[in-house]
DSSP file (Angstrom, degrees, kcal/mol; ACC not computed):
  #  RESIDUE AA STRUCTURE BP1 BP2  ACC     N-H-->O    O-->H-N    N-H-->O    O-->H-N    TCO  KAPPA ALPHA  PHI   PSI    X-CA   Y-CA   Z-CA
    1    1 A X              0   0    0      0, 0.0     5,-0.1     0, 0.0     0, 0.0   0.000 360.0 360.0 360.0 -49.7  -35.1  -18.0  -84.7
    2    2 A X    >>  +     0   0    0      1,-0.2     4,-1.6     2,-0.2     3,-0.7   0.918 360.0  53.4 -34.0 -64.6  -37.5  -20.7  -85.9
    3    3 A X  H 3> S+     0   0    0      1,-0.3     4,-2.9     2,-0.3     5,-0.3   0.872 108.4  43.8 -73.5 -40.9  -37.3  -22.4  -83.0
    4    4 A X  H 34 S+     0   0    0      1,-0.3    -1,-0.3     2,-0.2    -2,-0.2   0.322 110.8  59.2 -81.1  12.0  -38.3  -19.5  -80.4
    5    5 A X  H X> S+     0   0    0     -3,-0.7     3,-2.8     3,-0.1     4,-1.4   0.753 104.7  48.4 -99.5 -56.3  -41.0  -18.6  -82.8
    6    6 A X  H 3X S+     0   0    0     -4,-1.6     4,-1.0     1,-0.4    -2,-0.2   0.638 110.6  51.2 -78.6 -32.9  -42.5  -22.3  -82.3
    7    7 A X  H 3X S+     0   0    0     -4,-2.9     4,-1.3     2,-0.2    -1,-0.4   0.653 108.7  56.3 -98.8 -16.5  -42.3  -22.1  -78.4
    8    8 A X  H <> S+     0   0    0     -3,-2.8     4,-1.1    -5,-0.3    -2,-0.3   0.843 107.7  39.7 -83.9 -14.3  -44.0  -18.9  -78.6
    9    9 A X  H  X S+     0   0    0     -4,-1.4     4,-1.5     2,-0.2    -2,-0.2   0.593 113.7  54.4 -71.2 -15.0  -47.0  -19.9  -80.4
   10   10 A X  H  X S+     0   0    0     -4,-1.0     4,-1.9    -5,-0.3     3,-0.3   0.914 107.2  54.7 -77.4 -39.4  -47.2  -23.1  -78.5
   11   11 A X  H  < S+     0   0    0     -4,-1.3     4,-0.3     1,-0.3    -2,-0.2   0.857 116.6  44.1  11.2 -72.7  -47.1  -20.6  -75.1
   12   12 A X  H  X S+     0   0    0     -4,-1.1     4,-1.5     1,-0.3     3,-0.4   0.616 107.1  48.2 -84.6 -27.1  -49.7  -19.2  -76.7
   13   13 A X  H  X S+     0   0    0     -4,-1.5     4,-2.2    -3,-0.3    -1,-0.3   0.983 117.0  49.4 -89.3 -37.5  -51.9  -21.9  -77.9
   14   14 A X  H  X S+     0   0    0     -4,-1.9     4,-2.0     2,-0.2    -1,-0.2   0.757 104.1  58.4 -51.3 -18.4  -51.5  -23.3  -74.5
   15   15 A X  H >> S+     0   0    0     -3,-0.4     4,-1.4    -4,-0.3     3,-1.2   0.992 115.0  37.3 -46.6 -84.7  -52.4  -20.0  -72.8
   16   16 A X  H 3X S+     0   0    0     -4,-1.5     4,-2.2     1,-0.3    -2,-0.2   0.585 105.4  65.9 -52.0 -26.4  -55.6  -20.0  -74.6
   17   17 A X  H 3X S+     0   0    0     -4,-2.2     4,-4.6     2,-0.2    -1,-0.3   0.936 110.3  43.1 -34.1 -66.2  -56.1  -23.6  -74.3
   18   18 A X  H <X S+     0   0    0     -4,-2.0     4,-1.1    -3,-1.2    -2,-0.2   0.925 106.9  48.3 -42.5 -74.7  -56.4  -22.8  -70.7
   19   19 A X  H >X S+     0   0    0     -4,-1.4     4,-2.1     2,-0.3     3,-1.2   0.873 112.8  56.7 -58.8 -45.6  -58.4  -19.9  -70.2
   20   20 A X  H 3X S+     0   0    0     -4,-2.2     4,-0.8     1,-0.2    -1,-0.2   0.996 105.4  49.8 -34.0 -68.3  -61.1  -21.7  -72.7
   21   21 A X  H 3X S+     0   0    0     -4,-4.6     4,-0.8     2,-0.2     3,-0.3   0.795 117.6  42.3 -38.9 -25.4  -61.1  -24.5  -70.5
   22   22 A X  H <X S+     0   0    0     -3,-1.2     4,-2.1    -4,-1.1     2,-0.3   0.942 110.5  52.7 -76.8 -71.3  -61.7  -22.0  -67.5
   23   23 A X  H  X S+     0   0    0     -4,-2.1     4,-0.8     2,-0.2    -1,-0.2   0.282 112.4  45.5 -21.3 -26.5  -63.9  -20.2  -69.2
   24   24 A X  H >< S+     0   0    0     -4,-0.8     3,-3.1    -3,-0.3     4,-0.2   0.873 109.1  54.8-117.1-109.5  -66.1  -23.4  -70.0
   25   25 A X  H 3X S+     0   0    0     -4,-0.8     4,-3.0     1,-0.3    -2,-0.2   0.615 109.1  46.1 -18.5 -50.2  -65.9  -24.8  -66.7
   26   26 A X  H 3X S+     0   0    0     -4,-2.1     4,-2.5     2,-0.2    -1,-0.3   0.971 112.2  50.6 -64.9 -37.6  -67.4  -21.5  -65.1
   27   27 A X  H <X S+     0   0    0     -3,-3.1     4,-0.9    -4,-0.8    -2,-0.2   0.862 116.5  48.5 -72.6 -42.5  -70.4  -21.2  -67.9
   28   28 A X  H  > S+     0   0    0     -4,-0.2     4,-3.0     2,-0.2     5,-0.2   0.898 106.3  50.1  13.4 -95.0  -70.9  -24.8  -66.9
   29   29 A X  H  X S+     0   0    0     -4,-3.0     4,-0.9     2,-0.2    -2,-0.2   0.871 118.9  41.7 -52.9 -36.6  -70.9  -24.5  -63.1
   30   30 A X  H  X S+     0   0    0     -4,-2.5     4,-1.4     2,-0.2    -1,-0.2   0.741 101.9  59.9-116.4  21.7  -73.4  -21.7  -63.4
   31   31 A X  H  X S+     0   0    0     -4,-0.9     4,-2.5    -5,-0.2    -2,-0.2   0.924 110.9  49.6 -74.1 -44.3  -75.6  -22.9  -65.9
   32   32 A X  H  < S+     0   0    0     -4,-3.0    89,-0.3    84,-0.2    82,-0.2   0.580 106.6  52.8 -94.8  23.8  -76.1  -25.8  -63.3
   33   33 A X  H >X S+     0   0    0     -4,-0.9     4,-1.8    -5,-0.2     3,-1.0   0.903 110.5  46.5 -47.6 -59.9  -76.7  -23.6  -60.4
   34   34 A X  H 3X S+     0   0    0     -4,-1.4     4,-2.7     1,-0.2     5,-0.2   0.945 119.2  46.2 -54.2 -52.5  -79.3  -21.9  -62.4
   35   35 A X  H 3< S+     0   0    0     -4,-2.5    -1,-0.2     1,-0.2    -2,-0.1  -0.017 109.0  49.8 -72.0  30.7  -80.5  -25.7  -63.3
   36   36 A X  H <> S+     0   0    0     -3,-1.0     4,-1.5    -2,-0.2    -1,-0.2   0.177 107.8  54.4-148.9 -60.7  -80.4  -26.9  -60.2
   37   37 A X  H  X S+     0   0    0     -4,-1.8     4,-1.3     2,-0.2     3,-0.5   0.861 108.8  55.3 -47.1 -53.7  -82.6  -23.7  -58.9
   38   38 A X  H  X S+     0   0    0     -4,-2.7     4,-2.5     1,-0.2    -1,-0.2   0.825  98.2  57.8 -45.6 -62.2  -84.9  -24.8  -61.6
   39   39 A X  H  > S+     0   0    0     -5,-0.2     4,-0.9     2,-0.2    -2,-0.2   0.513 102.5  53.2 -76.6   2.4  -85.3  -28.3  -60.2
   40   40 A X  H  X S+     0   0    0     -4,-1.5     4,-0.7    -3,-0.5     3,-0.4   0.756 111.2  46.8 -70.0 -70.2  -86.6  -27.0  -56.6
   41   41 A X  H  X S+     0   0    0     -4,-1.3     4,-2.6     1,-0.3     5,-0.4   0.952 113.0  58.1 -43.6 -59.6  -89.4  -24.9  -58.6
   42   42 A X  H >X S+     0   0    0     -4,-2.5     4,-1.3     2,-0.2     3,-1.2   0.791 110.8  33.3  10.7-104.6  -89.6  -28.3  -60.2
   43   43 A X  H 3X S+     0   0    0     -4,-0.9     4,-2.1    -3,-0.4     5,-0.3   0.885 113.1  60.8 -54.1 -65.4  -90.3  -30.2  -57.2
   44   44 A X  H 3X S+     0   0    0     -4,-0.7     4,-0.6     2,-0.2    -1,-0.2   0.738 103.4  58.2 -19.4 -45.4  -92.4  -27.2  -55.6
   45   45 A X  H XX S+     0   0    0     -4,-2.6     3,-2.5    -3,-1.2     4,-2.1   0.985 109.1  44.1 -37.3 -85.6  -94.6  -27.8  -58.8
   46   46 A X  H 3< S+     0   0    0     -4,-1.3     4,-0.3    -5,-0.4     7,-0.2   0.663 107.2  49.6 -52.2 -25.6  -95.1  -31.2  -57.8
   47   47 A X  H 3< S+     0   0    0     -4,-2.1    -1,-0.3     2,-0.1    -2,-0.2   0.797 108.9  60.2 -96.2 -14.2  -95.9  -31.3  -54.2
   48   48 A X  H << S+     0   0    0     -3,-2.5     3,-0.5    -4,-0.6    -2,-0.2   0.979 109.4  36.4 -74.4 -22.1  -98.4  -28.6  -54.9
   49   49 A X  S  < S+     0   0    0     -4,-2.1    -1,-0.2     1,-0.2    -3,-0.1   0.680 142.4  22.6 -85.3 -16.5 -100.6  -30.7  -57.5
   50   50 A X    >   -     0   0    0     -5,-0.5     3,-4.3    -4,-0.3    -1,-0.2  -0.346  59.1-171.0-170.0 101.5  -99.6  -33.6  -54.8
   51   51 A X  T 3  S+     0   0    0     -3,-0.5     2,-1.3     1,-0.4    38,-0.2   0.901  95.9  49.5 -44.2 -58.8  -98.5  -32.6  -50.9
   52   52 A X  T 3  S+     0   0    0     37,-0.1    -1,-0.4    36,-0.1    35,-0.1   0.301  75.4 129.1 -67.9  20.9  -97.5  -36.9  -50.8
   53   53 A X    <   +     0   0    0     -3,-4.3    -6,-0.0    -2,-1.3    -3,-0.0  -0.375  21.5 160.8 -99.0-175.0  -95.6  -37.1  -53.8
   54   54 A X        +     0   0    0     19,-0.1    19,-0.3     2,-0.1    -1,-0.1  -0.123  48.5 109.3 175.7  18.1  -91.7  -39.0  -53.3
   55   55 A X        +     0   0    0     17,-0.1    18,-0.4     0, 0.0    16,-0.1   0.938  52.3 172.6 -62.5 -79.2  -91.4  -39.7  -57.1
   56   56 A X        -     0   0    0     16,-0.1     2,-0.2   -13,-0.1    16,-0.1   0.243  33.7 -72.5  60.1 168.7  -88.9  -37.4  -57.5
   57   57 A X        -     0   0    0    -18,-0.1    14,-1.4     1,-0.1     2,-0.3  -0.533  33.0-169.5 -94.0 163.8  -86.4  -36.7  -61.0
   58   58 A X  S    S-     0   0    0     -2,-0.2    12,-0.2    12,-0.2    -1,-0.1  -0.768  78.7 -20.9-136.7  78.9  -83.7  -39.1  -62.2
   59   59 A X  S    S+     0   0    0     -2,-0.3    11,-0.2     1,-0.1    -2,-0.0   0.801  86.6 175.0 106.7   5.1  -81.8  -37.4  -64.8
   60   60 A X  B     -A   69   0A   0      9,-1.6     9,-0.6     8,-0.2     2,-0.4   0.147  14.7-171.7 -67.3 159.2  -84.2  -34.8  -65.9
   61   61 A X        -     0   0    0      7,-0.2     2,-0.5     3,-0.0     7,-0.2  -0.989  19.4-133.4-146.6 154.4  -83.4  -32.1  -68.4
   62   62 A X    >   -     0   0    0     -2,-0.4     3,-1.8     5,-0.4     2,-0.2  -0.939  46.5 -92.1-106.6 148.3  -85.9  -29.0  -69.3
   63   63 A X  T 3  S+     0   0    0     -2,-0.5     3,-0.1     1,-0.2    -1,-0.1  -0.172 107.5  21.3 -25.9 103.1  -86.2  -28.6  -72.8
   64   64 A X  T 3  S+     0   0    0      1,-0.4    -1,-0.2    -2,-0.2     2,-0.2   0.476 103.2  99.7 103.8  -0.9  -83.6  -26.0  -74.5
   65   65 A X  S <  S-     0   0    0     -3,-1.8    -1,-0.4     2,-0.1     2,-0.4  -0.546  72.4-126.1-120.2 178.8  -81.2  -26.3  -71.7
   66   66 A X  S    S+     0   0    0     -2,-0.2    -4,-0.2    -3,-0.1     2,-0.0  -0.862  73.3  35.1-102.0 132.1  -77.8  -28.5  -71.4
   67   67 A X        -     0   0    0     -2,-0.4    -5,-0.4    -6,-0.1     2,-0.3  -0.208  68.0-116.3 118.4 153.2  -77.7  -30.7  -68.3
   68   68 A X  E     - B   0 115A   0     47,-1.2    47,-1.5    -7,-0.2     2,-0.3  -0.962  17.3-153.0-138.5 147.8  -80.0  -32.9  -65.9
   69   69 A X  E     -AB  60 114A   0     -9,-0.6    -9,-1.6    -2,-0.3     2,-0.3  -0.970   8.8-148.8-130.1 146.9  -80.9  -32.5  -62.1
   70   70 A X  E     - B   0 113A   0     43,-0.9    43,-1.4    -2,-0.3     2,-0.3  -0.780  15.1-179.5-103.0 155.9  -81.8  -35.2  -59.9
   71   71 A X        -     0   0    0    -14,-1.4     2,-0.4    -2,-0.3    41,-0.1  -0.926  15.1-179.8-127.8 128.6  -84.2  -35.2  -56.7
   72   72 A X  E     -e   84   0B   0     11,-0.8    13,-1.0    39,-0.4    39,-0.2  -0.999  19.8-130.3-116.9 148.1  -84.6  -38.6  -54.8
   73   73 A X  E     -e   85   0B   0     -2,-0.4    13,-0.3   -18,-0.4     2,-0.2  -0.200   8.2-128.6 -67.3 168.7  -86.5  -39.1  -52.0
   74   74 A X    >   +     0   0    0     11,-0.8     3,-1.3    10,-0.1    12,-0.1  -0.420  37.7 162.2-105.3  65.9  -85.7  -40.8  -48.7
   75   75 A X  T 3   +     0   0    0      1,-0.2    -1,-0.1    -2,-0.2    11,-0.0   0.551  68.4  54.2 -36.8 -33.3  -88.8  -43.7  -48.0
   76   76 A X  T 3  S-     0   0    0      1,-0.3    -1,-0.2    -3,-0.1     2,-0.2   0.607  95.1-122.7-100.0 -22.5  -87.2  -45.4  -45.8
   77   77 A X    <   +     0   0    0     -3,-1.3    -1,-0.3    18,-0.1    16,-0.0  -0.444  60.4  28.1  82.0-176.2  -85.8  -43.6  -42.7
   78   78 A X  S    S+     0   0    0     -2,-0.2    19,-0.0     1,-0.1     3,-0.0   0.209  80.9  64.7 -49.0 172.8  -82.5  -43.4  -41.4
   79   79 A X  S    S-     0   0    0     17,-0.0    18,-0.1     1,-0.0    -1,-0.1   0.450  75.1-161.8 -48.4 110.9  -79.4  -43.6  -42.6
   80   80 A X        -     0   0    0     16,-0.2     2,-0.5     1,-0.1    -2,-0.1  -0.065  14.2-142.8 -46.9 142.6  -79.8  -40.8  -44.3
   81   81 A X    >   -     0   0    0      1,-0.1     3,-1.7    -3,-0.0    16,-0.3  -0.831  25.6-118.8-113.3 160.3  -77.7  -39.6  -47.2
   82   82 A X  T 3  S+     0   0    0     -2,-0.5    -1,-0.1     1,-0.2    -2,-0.0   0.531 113.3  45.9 -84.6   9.2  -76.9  -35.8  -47.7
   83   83 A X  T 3  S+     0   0    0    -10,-0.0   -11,-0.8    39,-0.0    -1,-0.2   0.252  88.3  98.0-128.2  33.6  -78.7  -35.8  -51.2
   84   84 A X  E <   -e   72   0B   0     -3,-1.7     2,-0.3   -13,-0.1   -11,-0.2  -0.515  62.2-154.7 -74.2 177.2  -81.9  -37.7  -50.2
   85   85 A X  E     -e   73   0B   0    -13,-1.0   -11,-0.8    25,-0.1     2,-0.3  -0.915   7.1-121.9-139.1 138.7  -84.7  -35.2  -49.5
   86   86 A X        -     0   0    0     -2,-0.3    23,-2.2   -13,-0.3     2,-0.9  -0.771  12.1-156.8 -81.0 126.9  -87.6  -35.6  -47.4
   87   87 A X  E     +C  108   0A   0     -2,-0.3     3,-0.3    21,-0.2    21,-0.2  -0.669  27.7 160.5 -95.0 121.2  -91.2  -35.4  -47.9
   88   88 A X  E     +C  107   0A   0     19,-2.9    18,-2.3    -2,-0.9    19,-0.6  -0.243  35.4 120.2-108.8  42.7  -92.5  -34.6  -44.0
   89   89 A X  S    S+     0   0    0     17,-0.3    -1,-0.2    16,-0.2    40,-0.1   0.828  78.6  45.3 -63.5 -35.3  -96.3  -33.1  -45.3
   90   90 A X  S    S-     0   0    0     -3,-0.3    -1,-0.2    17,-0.1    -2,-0.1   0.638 117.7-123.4-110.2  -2.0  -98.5  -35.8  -43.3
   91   91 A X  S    S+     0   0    0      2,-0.2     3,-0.2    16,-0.2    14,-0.1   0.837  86.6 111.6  82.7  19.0  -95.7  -34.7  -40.1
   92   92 A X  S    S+     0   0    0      1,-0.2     2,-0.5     3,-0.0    -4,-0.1   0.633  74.2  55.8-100.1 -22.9  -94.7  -38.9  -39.8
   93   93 A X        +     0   0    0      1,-0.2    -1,-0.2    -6,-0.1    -2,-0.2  -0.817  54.7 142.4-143.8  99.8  -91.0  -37.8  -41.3
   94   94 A X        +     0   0    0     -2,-0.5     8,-3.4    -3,-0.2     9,-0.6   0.159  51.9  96.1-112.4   7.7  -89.3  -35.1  -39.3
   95   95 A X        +     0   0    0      6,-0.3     2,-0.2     5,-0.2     5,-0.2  -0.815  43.2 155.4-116.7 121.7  -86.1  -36.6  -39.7
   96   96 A X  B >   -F   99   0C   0      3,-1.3     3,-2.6    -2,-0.4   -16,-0.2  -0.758  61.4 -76.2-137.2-175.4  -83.0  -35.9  -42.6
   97   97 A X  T 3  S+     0   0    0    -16,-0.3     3,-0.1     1,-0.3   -15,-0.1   0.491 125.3  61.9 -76.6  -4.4  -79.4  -36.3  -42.9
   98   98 A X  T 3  S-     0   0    0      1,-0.3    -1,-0.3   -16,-0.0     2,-0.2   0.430 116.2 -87.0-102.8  12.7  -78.8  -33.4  -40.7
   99   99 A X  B <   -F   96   0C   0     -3,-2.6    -3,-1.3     0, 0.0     3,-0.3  -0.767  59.7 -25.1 146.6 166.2  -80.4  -34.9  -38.0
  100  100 A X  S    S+     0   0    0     -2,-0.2    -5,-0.2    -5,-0.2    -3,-0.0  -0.476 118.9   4.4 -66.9 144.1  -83.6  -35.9  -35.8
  101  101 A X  S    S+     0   0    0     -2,-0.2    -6,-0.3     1,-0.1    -1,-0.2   0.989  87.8 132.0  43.3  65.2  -86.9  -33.1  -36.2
  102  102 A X        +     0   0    0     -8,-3.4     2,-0.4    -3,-0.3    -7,-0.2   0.523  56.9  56.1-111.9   1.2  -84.9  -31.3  -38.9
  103  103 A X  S    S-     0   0    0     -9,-0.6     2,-0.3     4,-0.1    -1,-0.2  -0.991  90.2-126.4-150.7 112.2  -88.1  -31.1  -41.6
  104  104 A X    >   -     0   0    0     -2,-0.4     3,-2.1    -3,-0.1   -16,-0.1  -0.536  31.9 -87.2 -70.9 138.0  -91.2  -29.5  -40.1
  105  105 A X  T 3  S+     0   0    0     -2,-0.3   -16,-0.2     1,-0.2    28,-0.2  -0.187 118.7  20.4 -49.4 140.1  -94.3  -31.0  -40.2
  106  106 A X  T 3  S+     0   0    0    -18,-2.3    23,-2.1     1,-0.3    24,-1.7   0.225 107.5 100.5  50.2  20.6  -95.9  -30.3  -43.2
  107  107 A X  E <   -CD  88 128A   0     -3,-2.1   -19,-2.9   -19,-0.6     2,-0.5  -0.537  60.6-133.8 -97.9 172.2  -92.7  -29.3  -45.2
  108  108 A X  E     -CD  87 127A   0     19,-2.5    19,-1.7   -21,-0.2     2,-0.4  -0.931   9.0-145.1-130.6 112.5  -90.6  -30.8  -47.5
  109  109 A X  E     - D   0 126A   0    -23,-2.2     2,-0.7    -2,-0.5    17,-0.3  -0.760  29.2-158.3 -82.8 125.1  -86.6  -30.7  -47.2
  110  110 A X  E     + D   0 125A   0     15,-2.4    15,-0.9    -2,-0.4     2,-0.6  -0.770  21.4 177.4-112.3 111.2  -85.5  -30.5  -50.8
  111  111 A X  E     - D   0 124A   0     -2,-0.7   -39,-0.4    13,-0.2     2,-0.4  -0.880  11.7-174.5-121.0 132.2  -81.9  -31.5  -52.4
  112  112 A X  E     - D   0 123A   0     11,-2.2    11,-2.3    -2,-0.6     2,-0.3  -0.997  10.3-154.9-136.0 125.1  -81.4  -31.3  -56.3
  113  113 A X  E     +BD  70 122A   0    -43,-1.4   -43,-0.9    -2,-0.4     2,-0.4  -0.893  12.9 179.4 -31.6  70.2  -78.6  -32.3  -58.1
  114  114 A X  E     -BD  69 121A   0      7,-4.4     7,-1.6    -2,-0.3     2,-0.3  -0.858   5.6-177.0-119.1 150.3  -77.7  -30.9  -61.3
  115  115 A X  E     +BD  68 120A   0    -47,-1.5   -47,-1.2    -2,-0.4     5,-0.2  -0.892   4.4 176.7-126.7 133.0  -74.5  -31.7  -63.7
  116  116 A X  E >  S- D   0 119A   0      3,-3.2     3,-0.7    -2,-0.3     2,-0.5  -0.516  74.8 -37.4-153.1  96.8  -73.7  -29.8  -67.2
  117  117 A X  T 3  S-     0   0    0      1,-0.2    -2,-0.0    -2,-0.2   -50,-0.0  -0.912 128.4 -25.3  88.5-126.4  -70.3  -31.1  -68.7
  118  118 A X  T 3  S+     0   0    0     -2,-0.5     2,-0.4    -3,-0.1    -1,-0.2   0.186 119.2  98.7-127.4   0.2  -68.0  -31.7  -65.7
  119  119 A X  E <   +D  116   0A   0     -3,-0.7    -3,-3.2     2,-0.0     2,-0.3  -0.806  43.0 170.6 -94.9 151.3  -69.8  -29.2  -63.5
  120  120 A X  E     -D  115   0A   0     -2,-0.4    -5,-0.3    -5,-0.2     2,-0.2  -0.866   5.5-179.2-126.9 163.8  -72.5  -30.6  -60.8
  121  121 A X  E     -D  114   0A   0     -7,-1.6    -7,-4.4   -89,-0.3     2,-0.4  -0.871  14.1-148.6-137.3 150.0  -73.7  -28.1  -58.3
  122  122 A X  E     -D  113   0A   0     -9,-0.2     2,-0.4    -2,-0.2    -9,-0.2  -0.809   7.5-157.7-122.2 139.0  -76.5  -29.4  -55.4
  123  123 A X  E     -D  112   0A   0    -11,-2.3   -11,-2.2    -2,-0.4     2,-0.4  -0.963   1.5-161.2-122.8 145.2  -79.5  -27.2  -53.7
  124  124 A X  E     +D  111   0A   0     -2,-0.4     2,-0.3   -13,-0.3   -13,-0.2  -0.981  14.7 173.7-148.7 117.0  -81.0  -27.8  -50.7
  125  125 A X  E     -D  110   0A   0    -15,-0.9   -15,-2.4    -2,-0.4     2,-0.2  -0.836  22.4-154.7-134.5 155.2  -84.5  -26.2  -49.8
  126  126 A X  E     +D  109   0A   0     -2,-0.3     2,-0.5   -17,-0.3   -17,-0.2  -0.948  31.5 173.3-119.9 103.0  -87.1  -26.5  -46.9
  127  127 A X  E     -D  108   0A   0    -19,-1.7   -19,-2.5    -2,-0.2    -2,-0.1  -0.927  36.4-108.6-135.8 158.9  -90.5  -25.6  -48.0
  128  128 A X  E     +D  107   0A   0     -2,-0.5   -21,-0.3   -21,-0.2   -22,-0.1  -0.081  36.4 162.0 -48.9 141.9  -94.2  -25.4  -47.0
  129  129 A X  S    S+     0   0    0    -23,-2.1   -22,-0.2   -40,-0.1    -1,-0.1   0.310  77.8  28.4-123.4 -49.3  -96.5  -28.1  -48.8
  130  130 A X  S    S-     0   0    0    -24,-1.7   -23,-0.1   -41,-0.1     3,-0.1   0.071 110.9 -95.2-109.2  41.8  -99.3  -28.1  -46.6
  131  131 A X  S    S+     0   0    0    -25,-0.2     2,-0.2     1,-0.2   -24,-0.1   0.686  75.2 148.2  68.4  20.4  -99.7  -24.8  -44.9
  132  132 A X        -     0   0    0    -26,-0.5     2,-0.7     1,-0.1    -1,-0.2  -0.453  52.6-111.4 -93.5 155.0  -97.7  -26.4  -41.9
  133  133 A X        -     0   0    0    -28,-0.2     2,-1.1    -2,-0.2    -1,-0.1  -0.521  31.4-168.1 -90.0 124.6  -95.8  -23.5  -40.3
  134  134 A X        -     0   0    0     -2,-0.7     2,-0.8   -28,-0.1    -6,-0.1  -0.836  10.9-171.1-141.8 130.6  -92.1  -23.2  -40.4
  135  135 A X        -     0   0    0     -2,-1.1    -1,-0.1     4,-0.0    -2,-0.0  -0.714  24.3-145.4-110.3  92.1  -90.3  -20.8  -38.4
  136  136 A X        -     0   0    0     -2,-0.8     3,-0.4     1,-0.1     4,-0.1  -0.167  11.6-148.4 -76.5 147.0  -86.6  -21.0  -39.9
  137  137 A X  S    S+     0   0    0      1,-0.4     2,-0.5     2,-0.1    -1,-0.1   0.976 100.8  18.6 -54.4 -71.2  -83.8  -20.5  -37.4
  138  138 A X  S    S-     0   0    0      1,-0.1    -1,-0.4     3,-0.0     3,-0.2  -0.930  71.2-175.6 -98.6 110.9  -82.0  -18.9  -40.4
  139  139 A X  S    S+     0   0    0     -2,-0.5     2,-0.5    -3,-0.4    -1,-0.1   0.890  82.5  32.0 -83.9 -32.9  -84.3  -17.9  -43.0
  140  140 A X  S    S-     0   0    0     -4,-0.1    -1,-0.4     8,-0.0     2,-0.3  -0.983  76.8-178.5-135.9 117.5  -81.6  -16.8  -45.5
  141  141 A X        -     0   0    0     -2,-0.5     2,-0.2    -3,-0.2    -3,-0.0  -0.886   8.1-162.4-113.3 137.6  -77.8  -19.2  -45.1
  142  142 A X        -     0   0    0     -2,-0.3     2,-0.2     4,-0.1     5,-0.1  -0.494   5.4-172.4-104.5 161.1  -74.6  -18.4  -47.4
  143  143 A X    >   +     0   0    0     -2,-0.2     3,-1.4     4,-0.0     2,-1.0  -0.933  46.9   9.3-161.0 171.9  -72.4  -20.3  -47.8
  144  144 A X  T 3  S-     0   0    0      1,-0.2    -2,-0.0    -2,-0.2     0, 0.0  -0.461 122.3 -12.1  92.6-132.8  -68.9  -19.9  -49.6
  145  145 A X  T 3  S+     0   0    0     -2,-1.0     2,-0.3     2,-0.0    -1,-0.2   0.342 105.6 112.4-109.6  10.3  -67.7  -16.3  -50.7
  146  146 A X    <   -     0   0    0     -3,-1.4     2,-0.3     2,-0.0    -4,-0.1  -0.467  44.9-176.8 -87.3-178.1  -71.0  -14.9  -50.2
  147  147 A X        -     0   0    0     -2,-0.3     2,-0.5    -5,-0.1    -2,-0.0  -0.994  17.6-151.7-147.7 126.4  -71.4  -12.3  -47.2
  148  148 A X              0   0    0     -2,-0.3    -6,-0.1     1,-0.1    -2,-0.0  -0.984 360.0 360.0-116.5 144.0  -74.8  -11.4  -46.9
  149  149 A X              0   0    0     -2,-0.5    -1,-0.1     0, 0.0     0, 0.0   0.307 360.0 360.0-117.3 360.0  -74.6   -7.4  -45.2
């Protein structure tokens, strides 16, 4: 009797073990969505107060939150990696990891990195810096289990 009591509360404390751990892991994954989301508006911030900037974050964290996102730039030209981002404002760097004239002139393609605990989630933006016109192919992309109707 003892004994089948003892393998059901260890069941159970593995049961719960588990579903914490899930539970964790999702509050996690979409705290750095949200934080990730944050570090475009970020970056937006920063190319308005300077259309050149290529600084970018290493590690950054906002105040009150769990977690850092990175942005790095890509200076150099090719090869490109799929979390540099490019700033193309003066129209000299139309070029990204998806390809040749992928960043319009005067735009910025933006990819941020953010980690909180053992979830990382990445963002990937194209926006205006200098009034330069961009007429997206796809203006709004899913990806995943959304469906946009």
């Amino acid at each position: 009797m003892l004994a089948v009591l003892t393998t059901m509360v260890g069941a159970l404390f593995l049961a719960v073990r588990g579903e914490l751990f899930l539970s964790q892991h999702h509050r996690d994954e979409v705290a750095a969505l949200y934080l990730a989301q944050a570090g475009i508006i970020d970056a937006v911030t920063e190319l308005e107060n300077d259309p050149d900037w290529v600084a970018g974050f290493n590690k950054k964290s906002l105040a009150g939150s769990v977690g850092t996102y990175t942005l790095t730039f890509n200076t150099g030209g090719a090869p490109f990696t799929e979390l540099e981002s490019v700033n193309n404002s003066d129209g000299s760097k139309p070029d990204n990891y998806q390809g040749a004239n992928k960043v319009p002139a005067g735009c910025a393609s933006l990819v941020v990195t953010a980690n909180v605990g053992m979830a990382s989630r990445t963002v990937e933006a194209i926006v205006r810096v200098n009034n330069g016109d961009y007429m997206a192919l796809y203006p709004i992309h899913s990806g995943g289990r959304v469906v946009m109707r």
